[in-house]
C-alpha beads as a LAMMPS data file, in Angstrom:
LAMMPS data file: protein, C-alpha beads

243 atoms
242 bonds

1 atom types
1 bond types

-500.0 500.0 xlo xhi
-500.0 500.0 ylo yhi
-500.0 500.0 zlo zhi

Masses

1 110.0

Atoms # bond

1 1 1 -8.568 -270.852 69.097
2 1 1 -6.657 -272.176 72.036
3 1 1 -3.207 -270.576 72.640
4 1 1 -1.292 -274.045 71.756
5 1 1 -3.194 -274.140 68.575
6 1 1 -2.178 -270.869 67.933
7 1 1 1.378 -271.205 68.659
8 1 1 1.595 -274.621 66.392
9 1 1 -0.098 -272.292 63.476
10 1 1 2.672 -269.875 63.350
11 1 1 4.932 -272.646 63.799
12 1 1 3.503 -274.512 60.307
13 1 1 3.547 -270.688 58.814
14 1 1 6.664 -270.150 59.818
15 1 1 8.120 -272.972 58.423
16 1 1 6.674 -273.212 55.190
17 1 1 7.608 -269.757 55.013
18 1 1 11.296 -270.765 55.494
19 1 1 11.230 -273.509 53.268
20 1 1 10.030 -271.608 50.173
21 1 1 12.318 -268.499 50.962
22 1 1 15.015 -271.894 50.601
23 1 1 17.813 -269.769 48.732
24 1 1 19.067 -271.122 45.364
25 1 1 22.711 -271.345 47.058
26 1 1 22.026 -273.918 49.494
27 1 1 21.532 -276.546 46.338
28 1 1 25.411 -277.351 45.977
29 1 1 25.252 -279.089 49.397
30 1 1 22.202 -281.161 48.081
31 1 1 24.412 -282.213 44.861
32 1 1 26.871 -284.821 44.211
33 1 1 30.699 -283.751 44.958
34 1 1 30.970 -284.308 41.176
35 1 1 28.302 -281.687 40.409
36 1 1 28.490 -278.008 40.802
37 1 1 26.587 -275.400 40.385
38 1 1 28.363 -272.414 39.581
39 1 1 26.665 -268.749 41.087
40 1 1 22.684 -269.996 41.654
41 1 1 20.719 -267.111 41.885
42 1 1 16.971 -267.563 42.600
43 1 1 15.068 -270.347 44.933
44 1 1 15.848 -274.075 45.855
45 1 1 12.099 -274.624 44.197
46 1 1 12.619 -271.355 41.322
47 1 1 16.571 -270.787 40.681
48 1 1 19.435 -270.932 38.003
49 1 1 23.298 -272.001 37.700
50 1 1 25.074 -269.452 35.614
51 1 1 27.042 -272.878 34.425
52 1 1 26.425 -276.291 35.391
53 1 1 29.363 -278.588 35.229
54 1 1 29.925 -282.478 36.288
55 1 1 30.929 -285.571 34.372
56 1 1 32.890 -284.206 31.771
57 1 1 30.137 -281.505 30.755
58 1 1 29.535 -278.182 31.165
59 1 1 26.495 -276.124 30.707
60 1 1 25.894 -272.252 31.114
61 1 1 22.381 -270.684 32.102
62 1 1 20.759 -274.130 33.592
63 1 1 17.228 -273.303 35.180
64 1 1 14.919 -275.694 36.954
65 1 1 11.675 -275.894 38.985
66 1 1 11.188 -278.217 41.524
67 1 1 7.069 -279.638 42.409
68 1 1 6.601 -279.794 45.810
69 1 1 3.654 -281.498 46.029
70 1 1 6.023 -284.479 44.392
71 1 1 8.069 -284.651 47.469
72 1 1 4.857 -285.812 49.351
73 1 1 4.504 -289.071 47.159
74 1 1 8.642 -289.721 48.029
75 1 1 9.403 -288.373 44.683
76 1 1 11.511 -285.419 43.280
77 1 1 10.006 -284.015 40.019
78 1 1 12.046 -280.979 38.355
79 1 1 11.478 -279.058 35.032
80 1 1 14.809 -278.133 33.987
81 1 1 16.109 -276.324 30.832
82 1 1 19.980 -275.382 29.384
83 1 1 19.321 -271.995 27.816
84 1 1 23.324 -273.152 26.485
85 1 1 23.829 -271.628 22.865
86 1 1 25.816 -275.132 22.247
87 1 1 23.356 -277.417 24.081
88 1 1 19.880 -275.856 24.405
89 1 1 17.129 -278.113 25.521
90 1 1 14.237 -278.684 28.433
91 1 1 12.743 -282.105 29.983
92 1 1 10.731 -282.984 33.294
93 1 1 12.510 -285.515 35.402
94 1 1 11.325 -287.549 38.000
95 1 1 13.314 -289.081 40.606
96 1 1 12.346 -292.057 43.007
97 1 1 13.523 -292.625 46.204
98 1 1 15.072 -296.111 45.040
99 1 1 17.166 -294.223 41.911
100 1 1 14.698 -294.641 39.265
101 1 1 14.146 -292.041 36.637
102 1 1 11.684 -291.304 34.668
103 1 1 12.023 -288.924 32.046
104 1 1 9.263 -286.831 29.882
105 1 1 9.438 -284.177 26.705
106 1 1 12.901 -284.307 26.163
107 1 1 14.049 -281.905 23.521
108 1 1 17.409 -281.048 23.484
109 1 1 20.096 -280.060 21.001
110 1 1 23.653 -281.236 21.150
111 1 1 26.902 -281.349 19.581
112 1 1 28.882 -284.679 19.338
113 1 1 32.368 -282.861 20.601
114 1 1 32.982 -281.695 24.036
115 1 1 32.031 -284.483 26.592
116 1 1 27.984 -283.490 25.582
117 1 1 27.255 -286.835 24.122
118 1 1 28.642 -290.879 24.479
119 1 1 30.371 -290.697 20.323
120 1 1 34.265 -291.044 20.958
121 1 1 36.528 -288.453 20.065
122 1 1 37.052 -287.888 16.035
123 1 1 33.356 -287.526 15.339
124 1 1 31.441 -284.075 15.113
125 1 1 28.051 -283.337 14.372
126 1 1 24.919 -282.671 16.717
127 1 1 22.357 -284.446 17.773
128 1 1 18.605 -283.595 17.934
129 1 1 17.096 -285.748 20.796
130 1 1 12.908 -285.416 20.686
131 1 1 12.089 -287.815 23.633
132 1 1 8.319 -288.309 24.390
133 1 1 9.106 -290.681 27.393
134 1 1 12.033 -292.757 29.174
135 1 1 12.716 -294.480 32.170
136 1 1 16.023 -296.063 33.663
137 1 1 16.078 -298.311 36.008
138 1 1 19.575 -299.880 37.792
139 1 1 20.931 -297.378 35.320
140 1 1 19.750 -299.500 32.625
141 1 1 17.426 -297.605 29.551
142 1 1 14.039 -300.169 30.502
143 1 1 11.612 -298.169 28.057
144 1 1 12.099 -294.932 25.427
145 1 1 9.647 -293.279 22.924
146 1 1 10.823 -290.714 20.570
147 1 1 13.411 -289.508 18.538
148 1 1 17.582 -289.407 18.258
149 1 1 18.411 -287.426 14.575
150 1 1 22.135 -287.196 13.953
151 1 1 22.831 -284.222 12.058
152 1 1 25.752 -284.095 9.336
153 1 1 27.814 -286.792 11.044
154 1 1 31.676 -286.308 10.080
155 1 1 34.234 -289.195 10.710
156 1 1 37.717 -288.516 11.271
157 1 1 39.243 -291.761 11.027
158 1 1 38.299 -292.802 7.831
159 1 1 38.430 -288.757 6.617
160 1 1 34.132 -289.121 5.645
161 1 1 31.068 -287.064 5.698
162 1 1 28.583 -289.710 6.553
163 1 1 25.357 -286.996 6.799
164 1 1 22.407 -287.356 8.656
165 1 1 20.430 -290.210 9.983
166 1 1 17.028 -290.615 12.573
167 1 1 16.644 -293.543 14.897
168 1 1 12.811 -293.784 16.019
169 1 1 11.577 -296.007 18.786
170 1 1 7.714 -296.129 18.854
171 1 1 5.583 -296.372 22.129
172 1 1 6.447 -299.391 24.037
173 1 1 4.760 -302.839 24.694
174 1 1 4.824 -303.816 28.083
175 1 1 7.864 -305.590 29.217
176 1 1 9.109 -306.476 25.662
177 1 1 12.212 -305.321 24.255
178 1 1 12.163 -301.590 22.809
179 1 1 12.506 -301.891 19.329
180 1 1 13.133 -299.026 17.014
181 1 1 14.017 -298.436 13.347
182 1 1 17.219 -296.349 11.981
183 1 1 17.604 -294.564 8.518
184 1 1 19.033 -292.477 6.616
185 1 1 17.625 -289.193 5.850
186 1 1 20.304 -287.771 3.228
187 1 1 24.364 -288.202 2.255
188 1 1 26.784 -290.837 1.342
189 1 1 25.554 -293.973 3.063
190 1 1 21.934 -295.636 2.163
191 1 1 21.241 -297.124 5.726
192 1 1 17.893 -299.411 6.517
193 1 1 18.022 -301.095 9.987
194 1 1 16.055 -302.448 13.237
195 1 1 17.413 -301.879 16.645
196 1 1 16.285 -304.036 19.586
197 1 1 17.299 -302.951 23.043
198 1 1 17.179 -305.313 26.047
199 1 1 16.409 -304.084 29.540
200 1 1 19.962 -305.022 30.921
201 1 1 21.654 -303.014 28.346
202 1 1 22.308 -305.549 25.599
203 1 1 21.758 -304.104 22.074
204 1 1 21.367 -305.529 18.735
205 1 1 21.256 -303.743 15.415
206 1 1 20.608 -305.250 12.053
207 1 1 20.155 -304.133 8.823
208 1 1 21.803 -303.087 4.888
209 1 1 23.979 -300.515 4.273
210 1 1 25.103 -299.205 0.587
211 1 1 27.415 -296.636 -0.746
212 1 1 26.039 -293.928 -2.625
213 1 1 28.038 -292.488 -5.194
214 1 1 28.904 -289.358 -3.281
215 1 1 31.045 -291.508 -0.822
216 1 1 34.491 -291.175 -0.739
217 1 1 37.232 -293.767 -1.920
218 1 1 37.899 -294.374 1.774
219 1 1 34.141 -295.051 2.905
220 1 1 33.576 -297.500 0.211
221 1 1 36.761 -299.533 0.954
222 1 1 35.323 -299.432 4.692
223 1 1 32.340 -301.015 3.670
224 1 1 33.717 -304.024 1.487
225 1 1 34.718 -305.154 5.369
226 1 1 31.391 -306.146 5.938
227 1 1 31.416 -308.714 2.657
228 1 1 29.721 -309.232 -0.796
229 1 1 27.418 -306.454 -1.805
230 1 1 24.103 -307.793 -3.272
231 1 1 22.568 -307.050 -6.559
232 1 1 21.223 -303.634 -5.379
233 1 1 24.617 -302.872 -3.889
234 1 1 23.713 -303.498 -0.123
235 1 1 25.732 -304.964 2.710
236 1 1 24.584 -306.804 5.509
237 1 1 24.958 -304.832 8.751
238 1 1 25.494 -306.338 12.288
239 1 1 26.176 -305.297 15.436
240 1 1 25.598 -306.061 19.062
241 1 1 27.402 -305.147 22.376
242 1 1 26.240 -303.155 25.744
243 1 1 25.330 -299.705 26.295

Bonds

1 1 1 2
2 1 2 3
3 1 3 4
4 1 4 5
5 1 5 6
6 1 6 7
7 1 7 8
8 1 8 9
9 1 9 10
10 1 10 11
11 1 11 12
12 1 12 13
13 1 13 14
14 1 14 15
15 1 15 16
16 1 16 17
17 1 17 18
18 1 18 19
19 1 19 20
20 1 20 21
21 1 21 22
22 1 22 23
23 1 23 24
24 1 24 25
25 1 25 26
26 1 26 27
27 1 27 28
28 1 28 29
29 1 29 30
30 1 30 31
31 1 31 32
32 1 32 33
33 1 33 34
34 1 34 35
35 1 35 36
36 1 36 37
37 1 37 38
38 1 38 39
39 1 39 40
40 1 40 41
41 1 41 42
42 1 42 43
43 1 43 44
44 1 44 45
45 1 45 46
46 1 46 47
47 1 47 48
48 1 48 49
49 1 49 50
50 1 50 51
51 1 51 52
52 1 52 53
53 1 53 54
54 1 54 55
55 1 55 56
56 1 56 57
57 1 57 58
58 1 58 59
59 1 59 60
60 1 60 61
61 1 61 62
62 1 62 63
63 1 63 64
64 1 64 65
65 1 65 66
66 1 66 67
67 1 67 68
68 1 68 69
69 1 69 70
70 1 70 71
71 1 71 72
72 1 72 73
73 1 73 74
74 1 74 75
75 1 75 76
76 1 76 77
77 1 77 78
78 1 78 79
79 1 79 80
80 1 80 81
81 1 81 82
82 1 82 83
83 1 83 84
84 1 84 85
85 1 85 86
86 1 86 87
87 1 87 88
88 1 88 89
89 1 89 90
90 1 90 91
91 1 91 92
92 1 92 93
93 1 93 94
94 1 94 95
95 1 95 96
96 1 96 97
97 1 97 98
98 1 98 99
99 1 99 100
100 1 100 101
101 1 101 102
102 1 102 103
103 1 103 104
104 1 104 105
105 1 105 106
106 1 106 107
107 1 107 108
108 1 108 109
109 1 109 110
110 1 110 111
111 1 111 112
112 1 112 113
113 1 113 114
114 1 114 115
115 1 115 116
116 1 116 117
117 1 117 118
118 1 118 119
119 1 119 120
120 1 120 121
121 1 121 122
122 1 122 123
123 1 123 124
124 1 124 125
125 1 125 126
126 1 126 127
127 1 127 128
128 1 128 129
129 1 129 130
130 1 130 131
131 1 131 132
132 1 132 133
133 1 133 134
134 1 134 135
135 1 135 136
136 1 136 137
137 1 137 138
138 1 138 139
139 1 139 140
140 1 140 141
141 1 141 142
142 1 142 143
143 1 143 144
144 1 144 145
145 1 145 146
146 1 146 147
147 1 147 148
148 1 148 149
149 1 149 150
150 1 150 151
151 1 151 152
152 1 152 153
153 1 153 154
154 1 154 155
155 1 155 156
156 1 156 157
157 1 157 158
158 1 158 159
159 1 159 160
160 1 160 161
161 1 161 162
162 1 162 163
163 1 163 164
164 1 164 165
165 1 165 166
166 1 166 167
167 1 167 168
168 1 168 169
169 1 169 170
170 1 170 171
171 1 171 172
172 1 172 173
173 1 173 174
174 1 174 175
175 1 175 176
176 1 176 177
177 1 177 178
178 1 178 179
179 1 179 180
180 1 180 181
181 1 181 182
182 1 182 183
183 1 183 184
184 1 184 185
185 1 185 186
186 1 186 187
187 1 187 188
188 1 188 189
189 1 189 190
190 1 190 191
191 1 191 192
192 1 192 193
193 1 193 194
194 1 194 195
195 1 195 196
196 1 196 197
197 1 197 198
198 1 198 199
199 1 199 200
200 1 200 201
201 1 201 202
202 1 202 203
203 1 203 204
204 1 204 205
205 1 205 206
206 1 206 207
207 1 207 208
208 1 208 209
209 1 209 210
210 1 210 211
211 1 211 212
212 1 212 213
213 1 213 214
214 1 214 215
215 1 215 216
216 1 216 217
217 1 217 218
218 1 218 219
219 1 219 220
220 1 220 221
221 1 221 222
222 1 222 223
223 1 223 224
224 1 224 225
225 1 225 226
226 1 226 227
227 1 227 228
228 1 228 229
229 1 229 230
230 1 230 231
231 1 231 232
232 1 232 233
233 1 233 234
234 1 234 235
235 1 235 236
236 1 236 237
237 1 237 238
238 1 238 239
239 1 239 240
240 1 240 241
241 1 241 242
242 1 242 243
């Protein structure tokens, strides 16, 4: 071996040396101003933020993994899981160099207060999320297979326990819109609809809705506002508007 070849191999060892010893600390210059990563400990490819806050949100023990054989094809691919006793989940992420995201095995618990979810203020609950698969695009939602369960969903404005309901969209078909179907699975409201998603954000949902008799005086005045019950006791249900 020549001495230039020589010198360019402990160059490439080096460097790759270097680049895996990549401390966990140098990752809040790599973030977003709006992100921080509160006392990393590990690797920039191996590591963990004792609490991991932007947006609104907050979570505590936050680990990831980064695939570096990703960053060849222009991509970033991370494994990343909250080990957060309010907000526990995992999910692989993909990033592209023009902003998409893709998004695989998604499971993730949580709770419908404290900035962890897109429900207004005067709702609790939790939600279950059980994603297979999900990409964004533009920031738009342009395909999603899985599962969203909301568990024990309490409204404060009408004063209601409204329990527990699953929204499931199936595998998707090409470029058509995602379509998915929502029920109830136990509590005061009898719920049967279809939800269609468009690719710029536009929703629709459609459906029945009934009272059963273990909703309150308040929830089944709510419900007369969407017209005449039928002869089973179901209302038409309608809504539509942009995510």
């Amino acid at each position: 071996m020549s001495l230039k070849s020589a010198l360019l191999l402990a160059a490439a060892i080096f460097l790759i040396t270097v680049l895996v010893r990549l401390p966990a600390a140098i990752l809040p210059l790599l973030l977003p101003a709006s992100v921080q990563c509160q006392s990393p400990l590990g690797t920039l490819w191996q590591g963990s933020c004792a609490q991991l806050r932007g947006g609104g949100f907050a979570l505590s023990n936050v680990r990831w993994q980064l695939h570096a054989l990703a960053l060849l094809r222009a991509r970033l691919a991370v494994d990343v899981q909250s080990d957060d006793a309010r907000a526990a989940g995992r999910a692989q992420l993909t990033l592209r160099h023009n902003g998409d995201l893709q998004i695989r095995e998604l499971n993730a618990t949580l709770p419908l207060q404290g900035g962890l979810s897109v429900m207004p203020a005067g709702w609790t609950g939790a939600l279950e999320l059980a994603i297979e698969q999900a990409s964004l695009q533009g920031g738009h939602l342009v395909a999603v297979q899985g599962v969203i369960t909301a568990r024990q969903l309490h409204s404060d404005h009408p004063a209601a326990d409204l329990g527990s309901f699953e929204l499931n969209f199936p595998e998707p078909q090409g470029d058509a819109p995602m379509l998915g179907t929502l029920r109830d699975l136990d509590g005061p409201l009898a719920l049967q609809a279809h939800v269609q998603l468009a690719r710029d954000g536009n929703y629709q949902l459609d459906g029945t809705v009934a009272a059963r008799s273990t909703a309150n005086a308040d929830l089944q005045q709510l419900l007369q506002l969407l017209g005449p019950a039928d002869a089973q006791g179901r209302r038409a249900l309608s809504l539509a508007g942009t995510l």
